[in-house]
C-alpha positions in Angstrom: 131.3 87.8 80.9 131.0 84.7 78.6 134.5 83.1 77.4 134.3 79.9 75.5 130.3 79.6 76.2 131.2 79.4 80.1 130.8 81.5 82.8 132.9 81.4 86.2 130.1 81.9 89.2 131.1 81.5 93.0 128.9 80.3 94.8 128.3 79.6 99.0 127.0 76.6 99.5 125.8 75.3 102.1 123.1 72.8 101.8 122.5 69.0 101.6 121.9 69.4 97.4 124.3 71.4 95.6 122.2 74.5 96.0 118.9 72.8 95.7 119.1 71.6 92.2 122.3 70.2 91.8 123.4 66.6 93.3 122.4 65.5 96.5 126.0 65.5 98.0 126.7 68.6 100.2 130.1 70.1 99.3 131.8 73.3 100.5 132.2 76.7 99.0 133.6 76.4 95.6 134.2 78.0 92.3 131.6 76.3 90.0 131.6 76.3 86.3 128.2 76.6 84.3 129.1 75.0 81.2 126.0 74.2 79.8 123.6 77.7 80.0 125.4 80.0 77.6 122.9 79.0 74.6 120.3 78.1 76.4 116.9 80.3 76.4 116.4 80.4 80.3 120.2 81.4 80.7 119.1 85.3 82.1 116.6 83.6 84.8 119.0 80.9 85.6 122.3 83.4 85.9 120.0 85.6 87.8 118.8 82.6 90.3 122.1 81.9 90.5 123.5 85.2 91.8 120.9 85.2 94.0 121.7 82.2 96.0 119.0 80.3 95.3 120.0 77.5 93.0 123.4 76.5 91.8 124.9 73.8 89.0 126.1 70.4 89.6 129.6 69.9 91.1 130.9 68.8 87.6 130.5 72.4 86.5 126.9 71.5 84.8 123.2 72.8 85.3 121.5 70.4 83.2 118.7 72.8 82.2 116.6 70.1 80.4 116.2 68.0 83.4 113.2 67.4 85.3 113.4 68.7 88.7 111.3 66.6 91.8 108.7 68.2 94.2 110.9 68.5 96.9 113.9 70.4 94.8 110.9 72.3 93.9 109.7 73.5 97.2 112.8 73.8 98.7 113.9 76.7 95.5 110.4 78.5 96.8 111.2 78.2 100.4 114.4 79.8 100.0 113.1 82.1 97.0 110.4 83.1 99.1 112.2 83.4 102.2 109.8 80.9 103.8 110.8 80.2 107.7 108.5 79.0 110.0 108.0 75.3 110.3 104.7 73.3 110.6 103.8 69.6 112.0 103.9 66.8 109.1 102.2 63.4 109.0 103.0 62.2 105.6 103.5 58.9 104.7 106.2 58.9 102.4 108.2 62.1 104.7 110.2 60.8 107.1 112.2 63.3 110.0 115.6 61.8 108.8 114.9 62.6 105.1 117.0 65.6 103.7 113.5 67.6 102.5 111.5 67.1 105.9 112.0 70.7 107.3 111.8 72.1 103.9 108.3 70.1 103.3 107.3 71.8 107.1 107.9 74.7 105.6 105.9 74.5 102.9 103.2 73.2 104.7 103.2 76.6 107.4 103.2 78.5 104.3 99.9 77.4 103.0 101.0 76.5 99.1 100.9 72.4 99.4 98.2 69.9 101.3 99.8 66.5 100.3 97.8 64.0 97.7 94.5 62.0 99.2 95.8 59.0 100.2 98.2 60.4 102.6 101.5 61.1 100.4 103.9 63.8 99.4 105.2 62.4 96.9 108.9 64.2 97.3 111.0 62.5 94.8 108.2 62.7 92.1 108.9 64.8 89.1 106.7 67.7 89.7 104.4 68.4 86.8 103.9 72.0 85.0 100.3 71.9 86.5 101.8 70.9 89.7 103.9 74.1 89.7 100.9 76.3 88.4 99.1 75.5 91.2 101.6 76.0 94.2 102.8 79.6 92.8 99.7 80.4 92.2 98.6 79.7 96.0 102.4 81.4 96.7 101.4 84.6 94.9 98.0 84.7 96.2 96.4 85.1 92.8 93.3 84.7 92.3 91.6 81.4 91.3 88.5 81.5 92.4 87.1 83.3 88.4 87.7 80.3 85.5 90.3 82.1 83.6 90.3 81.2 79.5 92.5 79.2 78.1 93.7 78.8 74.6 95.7 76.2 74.4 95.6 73.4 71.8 95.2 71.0 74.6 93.0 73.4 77.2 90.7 70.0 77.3 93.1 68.0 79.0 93.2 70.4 82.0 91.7 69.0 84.5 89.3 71.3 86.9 91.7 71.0 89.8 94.3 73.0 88.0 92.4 75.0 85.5 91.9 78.0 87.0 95.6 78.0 88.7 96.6 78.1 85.0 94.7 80.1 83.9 95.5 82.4 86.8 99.6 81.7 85.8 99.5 82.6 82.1 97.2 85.8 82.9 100.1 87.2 84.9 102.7 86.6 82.5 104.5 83.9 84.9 104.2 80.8 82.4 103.0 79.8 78.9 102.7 77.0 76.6 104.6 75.5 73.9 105.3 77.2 70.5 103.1 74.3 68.8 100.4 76.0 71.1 100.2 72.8 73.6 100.5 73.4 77.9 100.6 69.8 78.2 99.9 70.4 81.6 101.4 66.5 82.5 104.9 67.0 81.5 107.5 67.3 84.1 108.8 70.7 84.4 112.2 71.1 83.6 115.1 72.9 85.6 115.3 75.7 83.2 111.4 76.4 83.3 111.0 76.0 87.2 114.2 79.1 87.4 112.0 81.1 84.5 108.9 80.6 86.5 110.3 81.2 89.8 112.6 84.4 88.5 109.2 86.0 86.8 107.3 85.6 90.7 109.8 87.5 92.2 110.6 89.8 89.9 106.8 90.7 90.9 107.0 89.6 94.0 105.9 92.5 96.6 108.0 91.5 99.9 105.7 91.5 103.5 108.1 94.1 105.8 105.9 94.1 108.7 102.5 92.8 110.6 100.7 94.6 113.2 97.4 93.9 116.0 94.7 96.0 116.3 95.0 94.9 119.8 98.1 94.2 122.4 95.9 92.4 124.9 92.3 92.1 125.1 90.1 90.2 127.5 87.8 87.5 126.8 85.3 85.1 128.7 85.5 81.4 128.8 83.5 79.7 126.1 83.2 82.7 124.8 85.5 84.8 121.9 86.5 88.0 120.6 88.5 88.9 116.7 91.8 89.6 116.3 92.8 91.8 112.8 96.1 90.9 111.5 97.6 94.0 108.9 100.5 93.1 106.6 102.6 96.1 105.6 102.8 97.5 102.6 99.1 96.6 102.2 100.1 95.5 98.1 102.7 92.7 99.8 102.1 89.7 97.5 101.2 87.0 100.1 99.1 88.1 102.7 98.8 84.4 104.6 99.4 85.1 108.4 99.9 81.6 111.0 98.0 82.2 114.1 99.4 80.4 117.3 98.3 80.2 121.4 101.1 80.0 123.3 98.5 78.0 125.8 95.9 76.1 123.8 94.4 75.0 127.6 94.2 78.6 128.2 93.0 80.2 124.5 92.9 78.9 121.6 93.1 80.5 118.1 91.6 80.2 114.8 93.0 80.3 111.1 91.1 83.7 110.8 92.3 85.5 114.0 89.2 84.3 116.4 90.4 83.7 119.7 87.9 81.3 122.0 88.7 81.2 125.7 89.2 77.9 127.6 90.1 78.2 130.9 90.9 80.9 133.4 94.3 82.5 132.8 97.0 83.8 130.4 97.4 83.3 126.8 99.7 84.8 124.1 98.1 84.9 120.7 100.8 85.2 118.2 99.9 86.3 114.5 103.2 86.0 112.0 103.5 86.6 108.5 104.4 83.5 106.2 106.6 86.3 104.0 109.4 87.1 106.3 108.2 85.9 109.3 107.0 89.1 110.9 105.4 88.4 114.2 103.0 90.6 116.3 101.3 89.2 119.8 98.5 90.0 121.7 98.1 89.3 126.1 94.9 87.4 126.2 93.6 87.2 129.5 90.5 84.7 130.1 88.2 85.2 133.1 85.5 83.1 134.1 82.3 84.2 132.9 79.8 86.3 134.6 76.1 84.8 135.0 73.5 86.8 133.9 70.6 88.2 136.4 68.0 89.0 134.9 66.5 91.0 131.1 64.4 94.0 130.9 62.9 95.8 127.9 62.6 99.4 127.4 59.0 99.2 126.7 56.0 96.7 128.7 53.1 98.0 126.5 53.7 99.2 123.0 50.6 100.0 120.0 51.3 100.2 116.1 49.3 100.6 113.2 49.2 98.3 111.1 51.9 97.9 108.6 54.1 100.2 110.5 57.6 99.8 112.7 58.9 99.7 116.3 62.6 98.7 118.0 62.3 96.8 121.7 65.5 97.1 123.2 66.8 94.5 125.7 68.9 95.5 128.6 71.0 92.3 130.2 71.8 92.5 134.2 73.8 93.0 135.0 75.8 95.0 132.6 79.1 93.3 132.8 77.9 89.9 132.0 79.7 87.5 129.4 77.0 86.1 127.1 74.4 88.9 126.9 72.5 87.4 123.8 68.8 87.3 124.0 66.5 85.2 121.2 63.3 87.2 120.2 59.7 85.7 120.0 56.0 86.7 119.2 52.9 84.6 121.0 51.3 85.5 117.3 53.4 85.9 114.0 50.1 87.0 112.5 49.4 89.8 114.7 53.0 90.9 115.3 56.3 90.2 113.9 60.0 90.5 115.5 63.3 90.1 114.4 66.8 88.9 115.8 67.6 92.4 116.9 64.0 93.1 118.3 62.3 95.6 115.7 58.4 94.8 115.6 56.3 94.8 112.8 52.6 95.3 113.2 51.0 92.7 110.8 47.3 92.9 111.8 44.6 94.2 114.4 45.1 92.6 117.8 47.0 91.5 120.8 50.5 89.6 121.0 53.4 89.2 123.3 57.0 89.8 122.1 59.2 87.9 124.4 63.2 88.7 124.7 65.0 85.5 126.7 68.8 85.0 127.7 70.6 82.4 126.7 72.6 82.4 129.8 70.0 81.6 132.3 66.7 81.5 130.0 65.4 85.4 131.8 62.8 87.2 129.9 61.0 90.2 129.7 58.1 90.7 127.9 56.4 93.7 125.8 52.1 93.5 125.0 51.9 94.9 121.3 48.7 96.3 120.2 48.3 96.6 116.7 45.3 98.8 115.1 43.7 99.6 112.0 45.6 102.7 110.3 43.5 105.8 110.2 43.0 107.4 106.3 43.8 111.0 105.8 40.1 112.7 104.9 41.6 116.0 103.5 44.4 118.5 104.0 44.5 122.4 104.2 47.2 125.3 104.6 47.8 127.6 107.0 47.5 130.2 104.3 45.6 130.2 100.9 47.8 133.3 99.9 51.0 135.2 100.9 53.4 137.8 99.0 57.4 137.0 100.3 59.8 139.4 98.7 62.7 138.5 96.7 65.5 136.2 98.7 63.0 136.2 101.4 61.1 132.3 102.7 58.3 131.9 104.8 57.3 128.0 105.8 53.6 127.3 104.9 52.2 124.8 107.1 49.7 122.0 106.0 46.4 120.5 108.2 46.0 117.2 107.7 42.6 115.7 108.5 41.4 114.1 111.0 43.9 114.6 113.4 44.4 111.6 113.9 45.7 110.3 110.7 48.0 107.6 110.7 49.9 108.1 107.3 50.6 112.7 107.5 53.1 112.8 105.0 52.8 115.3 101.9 54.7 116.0 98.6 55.5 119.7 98.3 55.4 121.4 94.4 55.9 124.7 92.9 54.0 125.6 89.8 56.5 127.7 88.0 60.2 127.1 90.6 61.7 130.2 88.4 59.7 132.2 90.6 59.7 130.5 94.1 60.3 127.0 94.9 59.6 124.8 97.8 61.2 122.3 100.3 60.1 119.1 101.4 59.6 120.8 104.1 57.4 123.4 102.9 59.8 126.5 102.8 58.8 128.6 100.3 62.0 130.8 98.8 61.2 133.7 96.6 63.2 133.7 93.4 62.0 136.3 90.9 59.2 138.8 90.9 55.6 137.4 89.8 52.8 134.4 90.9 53.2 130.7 91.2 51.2 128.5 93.1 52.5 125.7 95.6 51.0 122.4 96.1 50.8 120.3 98.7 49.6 116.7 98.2 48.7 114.0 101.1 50.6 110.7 100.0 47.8 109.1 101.9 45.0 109.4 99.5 46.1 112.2 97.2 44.4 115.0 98.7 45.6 118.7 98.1 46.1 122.1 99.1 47.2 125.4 97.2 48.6 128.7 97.9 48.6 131.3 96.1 52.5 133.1 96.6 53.2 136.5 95.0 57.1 137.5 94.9 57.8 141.2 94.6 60.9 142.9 94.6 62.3 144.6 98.0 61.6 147.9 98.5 64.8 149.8 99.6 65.2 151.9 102.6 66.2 155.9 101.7 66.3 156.9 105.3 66.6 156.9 108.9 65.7 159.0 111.8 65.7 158.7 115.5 62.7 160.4 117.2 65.4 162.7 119.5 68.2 164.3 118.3 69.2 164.8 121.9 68.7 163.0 125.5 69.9 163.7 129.2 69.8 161.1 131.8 71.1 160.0 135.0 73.5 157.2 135.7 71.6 154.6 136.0 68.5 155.6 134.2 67.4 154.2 130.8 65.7 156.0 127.8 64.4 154.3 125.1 65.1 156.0 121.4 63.1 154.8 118.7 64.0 154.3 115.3 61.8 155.6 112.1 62.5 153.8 108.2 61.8 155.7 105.0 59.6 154.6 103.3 57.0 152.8 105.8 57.0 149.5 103.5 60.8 149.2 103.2 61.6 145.2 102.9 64.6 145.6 105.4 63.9 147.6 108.5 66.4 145.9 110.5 69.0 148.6 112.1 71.9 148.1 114.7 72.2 150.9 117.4 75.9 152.0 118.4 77.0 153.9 121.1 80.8 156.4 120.7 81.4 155.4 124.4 79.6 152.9 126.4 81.8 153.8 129.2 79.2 156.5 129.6 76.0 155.3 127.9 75.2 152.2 126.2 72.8 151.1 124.2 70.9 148.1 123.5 68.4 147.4 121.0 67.4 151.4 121.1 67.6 151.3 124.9 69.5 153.6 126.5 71.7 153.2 130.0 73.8 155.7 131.4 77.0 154.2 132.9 78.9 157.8 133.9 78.8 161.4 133.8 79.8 162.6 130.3 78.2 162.7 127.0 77.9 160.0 124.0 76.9 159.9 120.7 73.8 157.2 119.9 73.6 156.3 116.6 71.7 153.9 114.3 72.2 152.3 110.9 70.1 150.5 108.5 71.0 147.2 107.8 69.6 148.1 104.0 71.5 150.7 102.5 73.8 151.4 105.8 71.7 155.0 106.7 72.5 156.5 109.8 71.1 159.0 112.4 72.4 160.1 115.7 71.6 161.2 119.2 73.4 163.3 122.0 73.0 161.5 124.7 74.3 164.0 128.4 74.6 161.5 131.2 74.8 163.0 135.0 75.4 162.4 138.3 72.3 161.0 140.4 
């Protein structure tokens, strides 16, 4: 509640500035009076910074909103705002272990947002500039800044390309702007009410990290040789995604900025990934083992031919199986003959001879493969296995084309259908019957353009009216077979599948028309159409041997 344009805040503090901004005399837990935010235009962000923890007013009850704030008060509000923990070593110039900002510097440093200026510096008590700020959030936030961004400004110009796109990157997301006379003025020191607005508005949209995880909890890896490690920051939309990698034995493993871990010497290593938000920390057991020498290389082929123009893989197979660096270079006695790549696919380039050569690194083995290449054979003409066929409706039959000579190097066709409505074609040369009437399919040679034609004619089925089985009765003995046959009305039905049944097969079955008998007793055999479902049946008496 405002009284009098003050508000009454209580606040815990306990650092060496009052709360960050305010003097640089540490002083206990008091009641502190604001006096000097009720009118001003940040006084939401700065109320709300307050209640937070994060900054606090002067111990004369003042915030001094228009004053400029330095680079260390800066970085130590987006440590604690940020909840930035973990520590990194410092060598700057102007930094010294018994100054008040040194772990908060270290802090900043770990979390990836400041380098320091060129000639060594940090520059802490410097009033930080509003370009200065654009650029650390903008590396805190992880936003993107590697796309020039536009900017409007009166003064865009006067941006220089080191903080251009950082700006740009800053006003996009809504977390700073310019002046109402349209300048940036990119120069000016930033004042304590704009560094609280600027740091309220990041987070405010601030996605917090709430846990890290390995895709591995121990691994094994050679010396000299090295294996990746994948970091995962939960939720997968947490704002800043920077992870610190760490060995706990650098003599043992060491560790990259990426998550690739090299092994040094024999032994144990704990590779430690940890989230700059929040500090989350996974591990994984590295164990390195001295490497194992390779023996020897083979390849999977000694002799190989290709036509010209055409393709074929070598595979190398490094002895023995378990050893560390298994890489093998690949080499042709004659590019112009025979081509191979890095993973050992040939390409025949002309007619002759060449050796392809696979060698290890480890221990310079080698295997070699004789390549060779011939002049590709031209297709001469192509034919069909049938000039003419009738398929009924919803019926395919597969036509099969003869390419000539035999011999051919190129045999591949391009299958067509003069009208599909009434029967199209696959690339494969399946011909399905759609509708009654003619069409023709082609066939085309894509060597040369030769073709072939078949003449299809697509009738409609003819149905099936009736069934009968040439017995309407049977005896047998157990153990015996009979053999029933089945006769389809009319003779040039479509369907003349049928499915034989028997009432018991305890006593005879039936197969296929074929009769057993299993035991004394009689069973009815009967027969149905697969078209239309027509039956027919047989007594079948079975007896006694």
């Amino acid at each position: 509640m405002l009284k009098s344009k003050r508000i009454s805040l209580f606040v815990a503090v306990l650092l060496f500035l009052t709360i960050i901004m305010g003097s640089r005399v540490p002083i206990a837990q008091a009641a502190v009076e604001l006096s000097d935010i009720s009118d001003n235009w940040a006084f939401s962000q700065i109320f709300y910074l307050v209640d937070k923890g994060i900054v606090a007013g002067y111990a004369d009850g003042t915030f001094r909103p228009n004053n400029p704030i330095s680079r260390a008060e800066f970085i130590t509000i987006t440590n604690r705002a940020f909840g930035f923990a973990n520590t990194s070593a410092i060598q700057y110039t102007d930094v010294r272990n018994s100054d008040w900002f040194y772990g908060e510097i270290a802090k900043a440093k770990a979390a990836g947002y400041i380098a320091g200026f060129s000639d060594g510096s940090m520059r802490p008590n410097s009033q930080i500039s509003r370009q200065e700020v654009a650029a650390i959030m903008a590396r805190v936030l992880n936003l993107d800044t590697t796309v020039p961004g536009e900017l409007s400004f009166v003064d865009a110009d006067s941006i220089p390309d080191w903080s251009r796109n950082a700006i740009a990157a800053m006003v996009k997301g809504g977390y700073i702007s310019g002046y109402p006379d349209g300048k940036f003025r990119p120069t000016n020191a930033i004042s304590r009410a704009e560094a609280a607005v600027i740091i309220s508005l990041s987070i405010g949209n601030r996605v917090a990290v709430t846990g890290i995880s390995l895709d591995k909890a121990a691994a094994v890896v050679a010396e000299g040789e090295s294996i990746a490690l994948t970091a995962t920051i939960t939720p997968s939309d947490a704002t800043n995604q920077r992870i610190i990698w760490t060995s706990s034995d650098k003599n043992t493993a060491i560790v990259s900025t990426t998550g690739k871990v090299t092994g040094v010497t024999a032994g144990k290593a704990v590779i430690s990934a940890t989230s700059v938000d929040g500090g989350f920390k996974e591990t994984c057991q590295v164990t390195v083992v001295p490497p194992v020498a390779v023996t020897g290389v083979s390849l999977n082929q000694t002799t190989l031919s290709l036509t010209k123009g055409f393709t074929s893989a070598l595979v190398a197979t490094v002895a023995p199986g378990e050893a560390t660096n298994r890489t093998v270079t690949w080499s042709s006695s004659d590019t112009t003959v025979a081509t191979v790549d890095n993973s050992g696919l040939v390409t025949a380039v002309a007619e002759g001879t060449a050796t392809i050569t696979a060698r290890t690194l480890d221990g310079g083995y080698s295997a070699t493969c004789q390549v060779t290449v011939t002049a590709p054979v031209a297709v001469s003409g192509v034919s069909l296995n049938k000039p003419s066929t009738v398929i009924t409706i919803g019926y395919s039959e597969t036509l099969e084309p003869v390419i000539a000579p035999d011999g051919a190097t190129d045999k591949s066709v391009t299958w067509s259908s003069d009208n599909p409505a009434i029967a199209t074609v696959s690339s494969t040369g399946k011909v399905m019957a759609v509708n009654a009437g003619s069409t023709v399919i082609s066939v085309k040679t894509n060597d040369g353009g030769f073709m072939a034609k078949c003449n299809v004619s697509v009738v409609a089925p003819v149905a099936v009216t009736s069934v009968s089985i040439n017995a309407t009765s049977a005896s047998l003995k157990v153990g015996e077979t009979i053999t029933l046959e089945a006769d389809i009305s009319p003779a040039d039905a479509t369907n003349v599948n049928v499915d034989w049944f028997s009432t018991d097969s305890r006593i005879a079955s039936v197969s296929n028309g074929t009769v057993t008998g299993v035991a004394p007793g009689i069973a009815t055999i009967m027969v149905r159409t697969q078209d239309g479902g027509k039956t027919d049946i047989c007594d079948v008496t079975v007896v006694a041997p």
